[in-house]
N, C-alpha and C positions, 0 to 999 in steps of 0.2 A: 803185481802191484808196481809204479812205475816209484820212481828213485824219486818225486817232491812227497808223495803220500808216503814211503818209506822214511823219509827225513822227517816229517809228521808226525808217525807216529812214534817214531824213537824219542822228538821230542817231549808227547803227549808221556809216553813212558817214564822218560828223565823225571818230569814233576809228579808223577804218581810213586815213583821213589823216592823223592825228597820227601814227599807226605808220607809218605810209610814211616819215613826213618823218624820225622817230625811225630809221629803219633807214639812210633816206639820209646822216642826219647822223653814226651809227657807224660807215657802211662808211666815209666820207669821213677819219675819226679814224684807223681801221685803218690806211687806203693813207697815212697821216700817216707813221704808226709804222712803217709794211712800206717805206719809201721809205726812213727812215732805217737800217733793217738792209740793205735792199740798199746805200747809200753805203757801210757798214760793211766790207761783205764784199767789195765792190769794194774799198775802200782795204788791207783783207789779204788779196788773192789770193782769196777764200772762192768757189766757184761757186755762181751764182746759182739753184740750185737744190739743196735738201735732201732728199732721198727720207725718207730716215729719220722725220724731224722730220714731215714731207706724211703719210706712213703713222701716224705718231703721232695729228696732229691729225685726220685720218679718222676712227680708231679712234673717240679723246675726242669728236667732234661726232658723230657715232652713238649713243655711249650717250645723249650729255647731249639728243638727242631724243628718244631712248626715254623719260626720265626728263621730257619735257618734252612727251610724247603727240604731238611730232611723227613725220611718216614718215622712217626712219632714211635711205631712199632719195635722199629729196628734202636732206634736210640734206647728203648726201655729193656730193650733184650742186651745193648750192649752193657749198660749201666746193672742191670741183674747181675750179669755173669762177671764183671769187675768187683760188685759188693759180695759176691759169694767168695772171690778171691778174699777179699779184705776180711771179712769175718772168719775166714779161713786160717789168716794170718794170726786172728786177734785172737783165735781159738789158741794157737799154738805158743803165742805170746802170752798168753793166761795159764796154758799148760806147762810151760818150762819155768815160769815163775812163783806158781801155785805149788 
């Protein structure tokens, strides 16, 4: 590989690490926010899981990657495995308070 595509792709690398870090630092914010509604729901009885609201946000993260040229698949699969964390949380936030 000659030295302008090496500098390419280090560059193309650079911005695919700001993104990472960029993604790591919003999930980190979410589980901020998703920790303080599961203390919520623990303090009123709420069960730590919402089907409703889970099927809502599904819904919404599907279009909003259609609209975002992502695969609707992959955004469903990521947004699962984030709410299995959070009810995860809210489980254990109901367990230590309960």
């Amino acid at each position: 590989m000659d030295e302008d595509a090496q500098a390419e792709l280090a560059a193309y690398r650079r911005t695919i690490d700001n993104l990472d870090a960029a993604v790591i630092h919003m999930l980190a914010e979410r589980f901020r926010c998703t920790k303080q509604v599961g203390e919520l729901k623990s303090r009123h009885g709420m069960p730590p899981a919402d089907p409703v609201r889970e099927a809502e946000q599904l819904e919404r993260m599907r279009a909003l990657a259609v609209e975002a040229g992502l695969d609707p698949a992959f955004a469903e699969k990521l947004l699962r495995f984030i709410l299995a964390e959070v009810i995860r949380h809210h489980e254990e936030i109901s367990a230590e308070s309960g």
